[in-house]
VODREN-640215 format. One record per atom (N, C-alpha, C): atom name; x, y, z; residue in three letters. Coordinates in steps of 0.02 Angstrom, whole numbers, plus 50000, padded with zeros to 5 digits. Example, Ala and Ser with C-alpha at 12.3 -4.5 7.8 and 13.67 -1.06 7.14 Angstrom:
% VODREN-640215
<node a="N" px="50660" py="49716" pz="50390" r="ala"/>
<node a="CA" px="50615" py="49775" pz="50390" r="ala"/>
<node a="C" px="50660" py="49835" pz="50390" r="ala"/>
<node a="N" px="50642" py="49888" pz="50354" r="ser"/>
<node a="CA" px="50684" py="49947" pz="50357" r="ser"/>
<node a="C" px="50645" py="50002" pz="50394" r="ser"/>
***
This chain:
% VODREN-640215
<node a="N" px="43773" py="56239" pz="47266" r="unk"/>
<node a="CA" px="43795" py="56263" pz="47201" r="unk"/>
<node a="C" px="43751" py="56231" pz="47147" r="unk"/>
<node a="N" px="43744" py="56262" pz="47097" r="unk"/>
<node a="CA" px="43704" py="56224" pz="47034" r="unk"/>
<node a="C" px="43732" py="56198" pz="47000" r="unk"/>
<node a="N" px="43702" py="56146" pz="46976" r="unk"/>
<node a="CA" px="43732" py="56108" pz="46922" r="unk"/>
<node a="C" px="43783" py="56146" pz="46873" r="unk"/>
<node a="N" px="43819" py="56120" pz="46861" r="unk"/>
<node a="CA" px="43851" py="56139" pz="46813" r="unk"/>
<node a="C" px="43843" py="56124" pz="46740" r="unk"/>
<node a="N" px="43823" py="56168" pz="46682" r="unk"/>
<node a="CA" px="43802" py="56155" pz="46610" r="unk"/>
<node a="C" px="43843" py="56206" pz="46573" r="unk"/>
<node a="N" px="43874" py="56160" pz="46520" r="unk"/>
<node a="CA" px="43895" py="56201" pz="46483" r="unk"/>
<node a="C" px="43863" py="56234" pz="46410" r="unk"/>
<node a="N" px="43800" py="56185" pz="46417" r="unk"/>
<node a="CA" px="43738" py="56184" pz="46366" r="unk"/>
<node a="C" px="43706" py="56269" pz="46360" r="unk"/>
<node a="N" px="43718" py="56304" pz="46301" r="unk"/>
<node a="CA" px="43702" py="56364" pz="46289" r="unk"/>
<node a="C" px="43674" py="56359" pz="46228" r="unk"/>
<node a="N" px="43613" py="56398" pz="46223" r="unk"/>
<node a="CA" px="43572" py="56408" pz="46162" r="unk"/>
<node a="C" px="43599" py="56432" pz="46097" r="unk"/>
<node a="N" px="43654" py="56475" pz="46102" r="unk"/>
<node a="CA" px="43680" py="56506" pz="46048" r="unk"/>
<node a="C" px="43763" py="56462" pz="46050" r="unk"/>
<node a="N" px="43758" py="56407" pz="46007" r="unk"/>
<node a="CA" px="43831" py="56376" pz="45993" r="unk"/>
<node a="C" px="43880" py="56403" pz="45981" r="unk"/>
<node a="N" px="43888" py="56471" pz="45961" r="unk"/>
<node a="CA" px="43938" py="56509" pz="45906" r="unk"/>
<node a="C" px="43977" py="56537" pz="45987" r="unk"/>
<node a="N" px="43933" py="56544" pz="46041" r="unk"/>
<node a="CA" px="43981" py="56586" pz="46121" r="unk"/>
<node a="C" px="44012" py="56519" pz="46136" r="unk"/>
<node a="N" px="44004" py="56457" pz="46118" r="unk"/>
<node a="CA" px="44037" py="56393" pz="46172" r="unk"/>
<node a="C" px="44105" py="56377" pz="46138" r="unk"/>
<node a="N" px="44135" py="56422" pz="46082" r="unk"/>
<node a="CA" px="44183" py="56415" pz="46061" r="unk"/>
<node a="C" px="44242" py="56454" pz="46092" r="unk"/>
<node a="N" px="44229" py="56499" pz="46156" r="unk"/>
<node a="CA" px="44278" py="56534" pz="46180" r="unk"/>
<node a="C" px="44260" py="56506" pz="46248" r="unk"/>
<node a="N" px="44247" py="56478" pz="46273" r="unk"/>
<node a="CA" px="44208" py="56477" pz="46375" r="unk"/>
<node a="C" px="44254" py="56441" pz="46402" r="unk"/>
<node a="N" px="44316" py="56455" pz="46409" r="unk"/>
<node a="CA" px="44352" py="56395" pz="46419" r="unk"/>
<node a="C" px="44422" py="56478" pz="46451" r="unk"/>
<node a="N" px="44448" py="56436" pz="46510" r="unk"/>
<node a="CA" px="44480" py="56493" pz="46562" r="unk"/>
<node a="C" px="44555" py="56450" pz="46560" r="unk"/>
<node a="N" px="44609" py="56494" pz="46544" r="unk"/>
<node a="CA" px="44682" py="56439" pz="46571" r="unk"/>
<node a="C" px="44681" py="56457" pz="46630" r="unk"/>
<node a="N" px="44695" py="56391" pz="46689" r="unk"/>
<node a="CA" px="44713" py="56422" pz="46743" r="unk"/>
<node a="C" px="44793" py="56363" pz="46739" r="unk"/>
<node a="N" px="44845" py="56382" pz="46787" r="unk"/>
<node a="CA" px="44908" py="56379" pz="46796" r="unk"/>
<node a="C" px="44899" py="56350" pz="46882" r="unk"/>
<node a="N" px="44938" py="56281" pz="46874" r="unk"/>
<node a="CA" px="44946" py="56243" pz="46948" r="unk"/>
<node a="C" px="45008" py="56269" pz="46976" r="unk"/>
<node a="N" px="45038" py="56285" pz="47007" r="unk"/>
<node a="CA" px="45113" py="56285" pz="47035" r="unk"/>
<node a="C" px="45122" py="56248" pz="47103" r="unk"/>
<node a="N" px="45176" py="56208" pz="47086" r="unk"/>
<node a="CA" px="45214" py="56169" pz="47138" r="unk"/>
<node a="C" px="45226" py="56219" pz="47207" r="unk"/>
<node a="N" px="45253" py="56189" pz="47267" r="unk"/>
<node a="CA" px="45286" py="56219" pz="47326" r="unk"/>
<node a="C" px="45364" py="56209" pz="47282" r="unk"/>
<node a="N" px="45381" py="56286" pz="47328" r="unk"/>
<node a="CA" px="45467" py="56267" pz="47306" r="unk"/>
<node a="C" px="45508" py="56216" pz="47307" r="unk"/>
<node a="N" px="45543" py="56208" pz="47251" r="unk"/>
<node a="CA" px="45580" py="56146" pz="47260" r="unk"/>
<node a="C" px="45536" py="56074" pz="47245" r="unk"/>
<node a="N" px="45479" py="56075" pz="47234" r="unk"/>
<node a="CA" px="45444" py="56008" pz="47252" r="unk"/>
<node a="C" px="45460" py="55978" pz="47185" r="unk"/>
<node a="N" px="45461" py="55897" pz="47191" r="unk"/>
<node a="CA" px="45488" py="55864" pz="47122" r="unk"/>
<node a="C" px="45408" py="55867" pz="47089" r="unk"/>
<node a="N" px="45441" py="55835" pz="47034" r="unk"/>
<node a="CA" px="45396" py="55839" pz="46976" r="unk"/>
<node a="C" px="45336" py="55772" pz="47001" r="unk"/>
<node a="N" px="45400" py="55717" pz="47004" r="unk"/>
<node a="CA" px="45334" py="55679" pz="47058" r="unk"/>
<node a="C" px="45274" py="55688" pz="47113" r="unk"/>
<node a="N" px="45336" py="55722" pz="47157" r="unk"/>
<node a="CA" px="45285" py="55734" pz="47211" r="unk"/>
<node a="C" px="45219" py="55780" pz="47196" r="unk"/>
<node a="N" px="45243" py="55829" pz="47137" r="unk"/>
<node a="CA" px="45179" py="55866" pz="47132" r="unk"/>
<node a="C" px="45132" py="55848" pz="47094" r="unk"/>
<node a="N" px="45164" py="55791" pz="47043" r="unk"/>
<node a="CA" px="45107" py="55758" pz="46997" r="unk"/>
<node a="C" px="45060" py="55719" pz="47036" r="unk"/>
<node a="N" px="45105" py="55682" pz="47096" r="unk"/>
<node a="CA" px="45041" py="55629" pz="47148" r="unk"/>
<node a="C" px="45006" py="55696" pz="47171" r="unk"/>
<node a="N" px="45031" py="55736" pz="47194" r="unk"/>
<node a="CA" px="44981" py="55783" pz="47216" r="unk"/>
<node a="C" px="44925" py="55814" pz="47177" r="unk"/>
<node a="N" px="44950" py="55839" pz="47109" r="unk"/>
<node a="CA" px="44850" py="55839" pz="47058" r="unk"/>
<node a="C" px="44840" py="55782" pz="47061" r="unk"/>
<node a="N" px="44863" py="55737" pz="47041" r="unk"/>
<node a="CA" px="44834" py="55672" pz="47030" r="unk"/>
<node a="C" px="44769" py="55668" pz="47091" r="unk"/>
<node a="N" px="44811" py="55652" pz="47145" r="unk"/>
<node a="CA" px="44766" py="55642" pz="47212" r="unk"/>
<node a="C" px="44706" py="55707" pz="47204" r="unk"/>
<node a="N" px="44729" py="55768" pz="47189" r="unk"/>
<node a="CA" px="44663" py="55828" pz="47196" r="unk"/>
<node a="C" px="44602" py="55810" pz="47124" r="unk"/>
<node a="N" px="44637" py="55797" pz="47075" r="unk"/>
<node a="CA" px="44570" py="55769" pz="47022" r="unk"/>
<node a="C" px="44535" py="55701" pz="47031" r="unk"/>
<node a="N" px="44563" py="55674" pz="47056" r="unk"/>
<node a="CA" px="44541" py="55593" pz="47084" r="unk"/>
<node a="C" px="44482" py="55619" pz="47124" r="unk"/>
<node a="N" px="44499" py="55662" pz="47167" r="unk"/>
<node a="CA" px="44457" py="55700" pz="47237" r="unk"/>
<node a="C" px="44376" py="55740" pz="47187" r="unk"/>
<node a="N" px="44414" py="55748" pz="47145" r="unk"/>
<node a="CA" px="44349" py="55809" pz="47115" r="unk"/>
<node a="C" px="44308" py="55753" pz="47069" r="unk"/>
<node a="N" px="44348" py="55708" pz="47024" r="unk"/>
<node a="CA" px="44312" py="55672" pz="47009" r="unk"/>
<node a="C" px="44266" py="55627" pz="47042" r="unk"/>
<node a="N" px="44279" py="55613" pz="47094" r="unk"/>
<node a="CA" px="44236" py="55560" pz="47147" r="unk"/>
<node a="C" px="44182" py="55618" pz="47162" r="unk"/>
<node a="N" px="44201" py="55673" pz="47199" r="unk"/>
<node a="CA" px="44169" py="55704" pz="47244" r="unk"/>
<node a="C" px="44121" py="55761" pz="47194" r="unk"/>
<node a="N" px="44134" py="55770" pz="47138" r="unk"/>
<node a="CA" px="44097" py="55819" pz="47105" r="unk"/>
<node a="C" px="44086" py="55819" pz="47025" r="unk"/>
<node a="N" px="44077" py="55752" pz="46999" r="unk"/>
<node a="CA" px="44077" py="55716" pz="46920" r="unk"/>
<node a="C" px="44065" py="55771" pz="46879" r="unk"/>
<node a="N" px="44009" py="55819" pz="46911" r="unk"/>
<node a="CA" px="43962" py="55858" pz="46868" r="unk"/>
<node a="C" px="44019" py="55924" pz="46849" r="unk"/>
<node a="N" px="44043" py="55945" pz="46903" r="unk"/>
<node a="CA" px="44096" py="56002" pz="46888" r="unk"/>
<node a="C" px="44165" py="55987" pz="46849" r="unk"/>
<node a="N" px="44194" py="55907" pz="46842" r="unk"/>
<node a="CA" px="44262" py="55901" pz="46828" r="unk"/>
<node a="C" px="44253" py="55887" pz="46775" r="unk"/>
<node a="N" px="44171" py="55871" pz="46728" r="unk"/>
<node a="CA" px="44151" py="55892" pz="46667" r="unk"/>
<node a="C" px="44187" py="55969" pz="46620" r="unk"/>
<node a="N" px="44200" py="55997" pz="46666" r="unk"/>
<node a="CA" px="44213" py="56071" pz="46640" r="unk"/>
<node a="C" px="44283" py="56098" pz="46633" r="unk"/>
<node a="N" px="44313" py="56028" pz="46657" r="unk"/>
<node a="CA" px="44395" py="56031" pz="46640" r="unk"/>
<node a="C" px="44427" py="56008" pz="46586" r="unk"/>
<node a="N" px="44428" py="56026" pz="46556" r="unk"/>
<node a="CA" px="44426" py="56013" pz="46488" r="unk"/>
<node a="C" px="44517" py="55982" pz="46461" r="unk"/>
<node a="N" px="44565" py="56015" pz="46485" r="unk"/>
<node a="CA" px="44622" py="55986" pz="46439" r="unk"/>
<node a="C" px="44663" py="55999" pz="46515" r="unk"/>
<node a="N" px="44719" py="55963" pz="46508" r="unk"/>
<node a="CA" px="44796" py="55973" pz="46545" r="unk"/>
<node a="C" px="44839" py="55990" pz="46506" r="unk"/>
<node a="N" px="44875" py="56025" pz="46507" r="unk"/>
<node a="CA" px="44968" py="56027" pz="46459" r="unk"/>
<node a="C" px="45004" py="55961" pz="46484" r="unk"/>
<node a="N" px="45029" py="55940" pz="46427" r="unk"/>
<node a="CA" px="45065" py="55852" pz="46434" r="unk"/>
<node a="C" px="45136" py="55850" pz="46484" r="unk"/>
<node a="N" px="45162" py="55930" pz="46485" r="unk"/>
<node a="CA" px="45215" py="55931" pz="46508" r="unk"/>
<node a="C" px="45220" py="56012" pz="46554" r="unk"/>
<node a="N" px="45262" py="55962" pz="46618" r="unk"/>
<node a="CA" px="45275" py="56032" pz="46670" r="unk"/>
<node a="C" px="45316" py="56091" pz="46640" r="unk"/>
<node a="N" px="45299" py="56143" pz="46657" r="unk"/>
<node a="CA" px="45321" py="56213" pz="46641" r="unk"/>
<node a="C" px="45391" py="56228" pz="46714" r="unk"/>
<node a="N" px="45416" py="56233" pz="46690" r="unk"/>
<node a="CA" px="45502" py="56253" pz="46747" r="unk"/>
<node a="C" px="45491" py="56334" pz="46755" r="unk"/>
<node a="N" px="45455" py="56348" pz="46801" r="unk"/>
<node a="CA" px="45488" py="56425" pz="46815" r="unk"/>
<node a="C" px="45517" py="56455" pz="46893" r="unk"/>
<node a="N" px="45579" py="56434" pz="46872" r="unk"/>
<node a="CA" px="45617" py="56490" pz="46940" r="unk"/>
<node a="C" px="45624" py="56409" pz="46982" r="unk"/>
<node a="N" px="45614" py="56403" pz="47017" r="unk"/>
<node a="CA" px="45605" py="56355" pz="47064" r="unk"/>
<node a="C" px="45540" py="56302" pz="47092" r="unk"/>
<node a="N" px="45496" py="56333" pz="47050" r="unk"/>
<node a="CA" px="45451" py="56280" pz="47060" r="unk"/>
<node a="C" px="45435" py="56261" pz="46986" r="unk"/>
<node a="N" px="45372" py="56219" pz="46984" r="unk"/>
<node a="CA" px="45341" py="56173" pz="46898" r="unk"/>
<node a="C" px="45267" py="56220" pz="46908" r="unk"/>
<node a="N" px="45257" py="56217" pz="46865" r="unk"/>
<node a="CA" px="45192" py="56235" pz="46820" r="unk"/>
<node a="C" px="45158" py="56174" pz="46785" r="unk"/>
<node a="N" px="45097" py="56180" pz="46783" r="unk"/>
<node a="CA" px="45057" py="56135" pz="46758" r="unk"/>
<node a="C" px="44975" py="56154" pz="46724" r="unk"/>
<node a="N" px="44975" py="56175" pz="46665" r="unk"/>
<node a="CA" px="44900" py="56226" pz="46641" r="unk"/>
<node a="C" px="44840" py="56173" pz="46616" r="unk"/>
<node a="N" px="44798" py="56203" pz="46636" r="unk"/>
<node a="CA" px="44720" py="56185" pz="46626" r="unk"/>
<node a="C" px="44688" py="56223" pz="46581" r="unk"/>
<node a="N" px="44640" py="56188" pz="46535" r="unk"/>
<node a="CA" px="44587" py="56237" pz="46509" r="unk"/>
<node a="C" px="44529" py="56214" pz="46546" r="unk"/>
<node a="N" px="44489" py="56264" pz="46581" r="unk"/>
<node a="CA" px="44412" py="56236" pz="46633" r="unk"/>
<node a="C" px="44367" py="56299" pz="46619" r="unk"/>
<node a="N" px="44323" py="56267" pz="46593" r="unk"/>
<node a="CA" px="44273" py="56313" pz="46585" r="unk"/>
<node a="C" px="44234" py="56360" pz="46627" r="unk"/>
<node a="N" px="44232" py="56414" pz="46592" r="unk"/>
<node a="CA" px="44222" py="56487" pz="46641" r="unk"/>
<node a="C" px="44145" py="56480" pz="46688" r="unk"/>
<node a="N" px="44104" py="56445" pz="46675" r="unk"/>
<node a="CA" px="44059" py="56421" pz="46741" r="unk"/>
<node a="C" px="44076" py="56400" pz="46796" r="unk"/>
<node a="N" px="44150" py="56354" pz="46792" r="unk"/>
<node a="CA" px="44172" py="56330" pz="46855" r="unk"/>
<node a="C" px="44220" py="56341" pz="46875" r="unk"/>
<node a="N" px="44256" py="56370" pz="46866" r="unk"/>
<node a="CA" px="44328" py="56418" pz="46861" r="unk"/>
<node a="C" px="44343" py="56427" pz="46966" r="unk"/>
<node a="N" px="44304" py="56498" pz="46975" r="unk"/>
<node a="CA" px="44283" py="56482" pz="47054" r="unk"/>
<node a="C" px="44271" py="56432" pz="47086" r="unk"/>
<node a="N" px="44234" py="56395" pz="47057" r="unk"/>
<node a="CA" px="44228" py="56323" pz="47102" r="unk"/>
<node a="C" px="44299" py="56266" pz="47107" r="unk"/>
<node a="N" px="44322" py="56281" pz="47044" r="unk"/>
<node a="CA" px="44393" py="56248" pz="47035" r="unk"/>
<node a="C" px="44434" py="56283" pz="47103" r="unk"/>
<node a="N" px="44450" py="56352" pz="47098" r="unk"/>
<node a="CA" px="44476" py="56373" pz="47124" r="unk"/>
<node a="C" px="44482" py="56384" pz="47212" r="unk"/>
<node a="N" px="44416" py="56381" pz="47254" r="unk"/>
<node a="CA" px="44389" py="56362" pz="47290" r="unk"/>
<node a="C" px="44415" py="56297" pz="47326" r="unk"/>
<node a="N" px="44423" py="56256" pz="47263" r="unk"/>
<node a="CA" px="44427" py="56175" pz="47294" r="unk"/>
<node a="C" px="44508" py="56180" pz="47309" r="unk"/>
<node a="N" px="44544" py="56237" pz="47247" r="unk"/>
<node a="CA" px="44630" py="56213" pz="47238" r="unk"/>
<node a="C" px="44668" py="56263" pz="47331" r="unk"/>
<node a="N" px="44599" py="56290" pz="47345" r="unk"/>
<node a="CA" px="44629" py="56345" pz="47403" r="unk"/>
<node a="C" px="44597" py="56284" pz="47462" r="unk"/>
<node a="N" px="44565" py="56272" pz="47462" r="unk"/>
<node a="CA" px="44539" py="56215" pz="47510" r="unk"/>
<node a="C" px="44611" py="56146" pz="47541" r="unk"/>
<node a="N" px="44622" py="56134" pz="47459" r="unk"/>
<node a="CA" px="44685" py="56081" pz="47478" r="unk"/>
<node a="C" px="44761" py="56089" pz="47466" r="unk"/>
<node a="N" px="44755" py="56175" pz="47472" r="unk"/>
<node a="CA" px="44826" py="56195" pz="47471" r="unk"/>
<node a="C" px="44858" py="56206" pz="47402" r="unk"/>
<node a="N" px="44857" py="56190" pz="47352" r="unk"/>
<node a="CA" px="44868" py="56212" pz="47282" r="unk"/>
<node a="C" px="44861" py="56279" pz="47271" r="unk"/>
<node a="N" px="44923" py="56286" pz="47251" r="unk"/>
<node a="CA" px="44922" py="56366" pz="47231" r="unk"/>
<node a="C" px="44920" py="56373" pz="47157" r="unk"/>
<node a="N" px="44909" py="56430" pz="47141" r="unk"/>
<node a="CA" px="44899" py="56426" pz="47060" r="unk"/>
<node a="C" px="44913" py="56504" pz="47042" r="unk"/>
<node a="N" px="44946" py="56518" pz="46976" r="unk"/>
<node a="CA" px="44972" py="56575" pz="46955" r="unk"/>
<node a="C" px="44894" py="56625" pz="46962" r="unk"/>
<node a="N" px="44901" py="56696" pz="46950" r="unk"/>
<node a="CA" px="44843" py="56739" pz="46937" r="unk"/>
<node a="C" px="44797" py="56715" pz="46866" r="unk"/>
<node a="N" px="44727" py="56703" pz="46870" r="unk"/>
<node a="CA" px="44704" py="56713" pz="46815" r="unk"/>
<node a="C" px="44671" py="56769" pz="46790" r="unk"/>
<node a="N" px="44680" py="56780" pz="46701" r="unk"/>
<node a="CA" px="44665" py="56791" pz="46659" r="unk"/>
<node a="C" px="44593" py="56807" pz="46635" r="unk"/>
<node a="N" px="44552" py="56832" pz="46697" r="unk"/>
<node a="CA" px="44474" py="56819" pz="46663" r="unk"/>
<node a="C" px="44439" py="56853" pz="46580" r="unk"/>
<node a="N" px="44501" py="56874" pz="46565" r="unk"/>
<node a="CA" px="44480" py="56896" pz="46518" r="unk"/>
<node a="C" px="44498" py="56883" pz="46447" r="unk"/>
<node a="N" px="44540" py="56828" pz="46463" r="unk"/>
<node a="CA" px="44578" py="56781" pz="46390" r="unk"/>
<node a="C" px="44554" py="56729" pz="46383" r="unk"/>
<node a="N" px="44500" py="56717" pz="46353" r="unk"/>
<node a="CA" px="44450" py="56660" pz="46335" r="unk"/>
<node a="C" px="44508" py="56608" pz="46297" r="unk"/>
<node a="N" px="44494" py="56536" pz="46288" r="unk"/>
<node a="CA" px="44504" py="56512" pz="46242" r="unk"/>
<node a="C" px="44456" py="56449" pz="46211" r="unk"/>
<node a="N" px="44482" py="56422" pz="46158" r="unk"/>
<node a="CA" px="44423" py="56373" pz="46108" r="unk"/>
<node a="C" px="44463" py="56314" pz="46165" r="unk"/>
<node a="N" px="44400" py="56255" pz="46134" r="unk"/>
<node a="CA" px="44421" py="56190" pz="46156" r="unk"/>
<node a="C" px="44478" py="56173" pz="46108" r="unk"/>
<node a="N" px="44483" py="56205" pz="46042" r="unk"/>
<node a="CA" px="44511" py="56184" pz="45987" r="unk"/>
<node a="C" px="44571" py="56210" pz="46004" r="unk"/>
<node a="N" px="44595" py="56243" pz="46045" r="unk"/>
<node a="CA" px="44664" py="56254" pz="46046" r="unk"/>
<node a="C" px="44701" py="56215" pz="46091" r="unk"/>
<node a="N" px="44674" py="56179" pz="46124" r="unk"/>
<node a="CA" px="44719" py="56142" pz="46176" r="unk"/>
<node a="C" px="44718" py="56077" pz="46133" r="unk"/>
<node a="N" px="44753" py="56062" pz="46071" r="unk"/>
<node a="CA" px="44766" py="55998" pz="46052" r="unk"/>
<node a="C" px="44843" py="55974" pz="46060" r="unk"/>
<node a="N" px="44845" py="55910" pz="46026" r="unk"/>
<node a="CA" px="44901" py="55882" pz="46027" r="unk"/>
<node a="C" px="44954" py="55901" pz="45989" r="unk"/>
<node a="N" px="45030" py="55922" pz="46009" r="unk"/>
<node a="CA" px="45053" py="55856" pz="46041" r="unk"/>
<node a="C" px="45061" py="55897" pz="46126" r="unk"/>
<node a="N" px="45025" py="55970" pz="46138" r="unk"/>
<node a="CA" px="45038" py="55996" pz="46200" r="unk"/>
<node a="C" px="44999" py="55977" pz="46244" r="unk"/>
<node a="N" px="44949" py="55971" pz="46239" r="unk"/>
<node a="CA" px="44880" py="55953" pz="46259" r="unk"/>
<node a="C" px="44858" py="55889" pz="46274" r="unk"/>
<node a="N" px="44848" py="55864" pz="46342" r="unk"/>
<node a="CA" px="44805" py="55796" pz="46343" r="unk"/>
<node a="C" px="44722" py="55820" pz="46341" r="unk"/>
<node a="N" px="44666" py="55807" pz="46305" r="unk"/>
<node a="CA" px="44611" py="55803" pz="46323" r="unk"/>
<node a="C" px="44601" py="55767" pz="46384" r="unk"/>
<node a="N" px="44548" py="55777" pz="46417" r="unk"/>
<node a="CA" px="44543" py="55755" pz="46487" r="unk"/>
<node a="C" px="44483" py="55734" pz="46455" r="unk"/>
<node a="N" px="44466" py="55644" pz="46461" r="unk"/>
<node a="CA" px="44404" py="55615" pz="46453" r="unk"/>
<node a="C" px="44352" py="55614" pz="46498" r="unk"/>
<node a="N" px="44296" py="55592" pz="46476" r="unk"/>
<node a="CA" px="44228" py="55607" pz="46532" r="unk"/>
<node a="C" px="44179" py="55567" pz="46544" r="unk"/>
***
């Protein structure tokens, strides 16, 4: 795979490149158990792939309750989106349908919903 860059000549497109994708729990699973579980899968991406977990840009601060399982949203930029996704089918993480076509800014994932994810 190639590097991953989010570096584009025309600044005014890097204000939308950014994809929500949606984590979902197994049924029933606590809020714990599924937080050790991203926890443990970004720990994994961070060790194993620095250059791509660059492109993950925000978490939501708080789980989403729907039906029986939690929710948990990302903003990750649309270069690595597949590769994210790839890795979340690899270690069993399931994740709602995405949206390829609902861009968003970095500027919208702020606080108090939003953790920035540092780098």
């Amino acid at each position: 795979m190639e590097p991953f860059s989010i570096e584009q000549k025309d600044r005014s497109s890097q204000l939308e490149d950014y994809l929500g994708i949606s984590l979902q729990s197994t049924v029933a699973e606590s809020e714990i158990g599924f937080s050790s579980r991203l926890s443990g899968f970004w720990t994994e991406m961070l060790r194993k792939h620095p250059t791509q977990f660059e492109g993950v840009f925000a978490e939501s601060v708080k789980f989403e309750k729907r039906s029986d399982t939690l929710i948990r949203h990302y903003l990750v930029h649309k270069n690595i989106i597949d590769f994210i996704v790839n890795c979340l089918k690899d270690v069993g993480i399931s994740y709602l349908e995405i949206n390829r076509e609902d861009f968003f800014s970095k500027y919208e994932a702020s606080s108090p919903d939003w953790w920035q994810i540092e780098h």
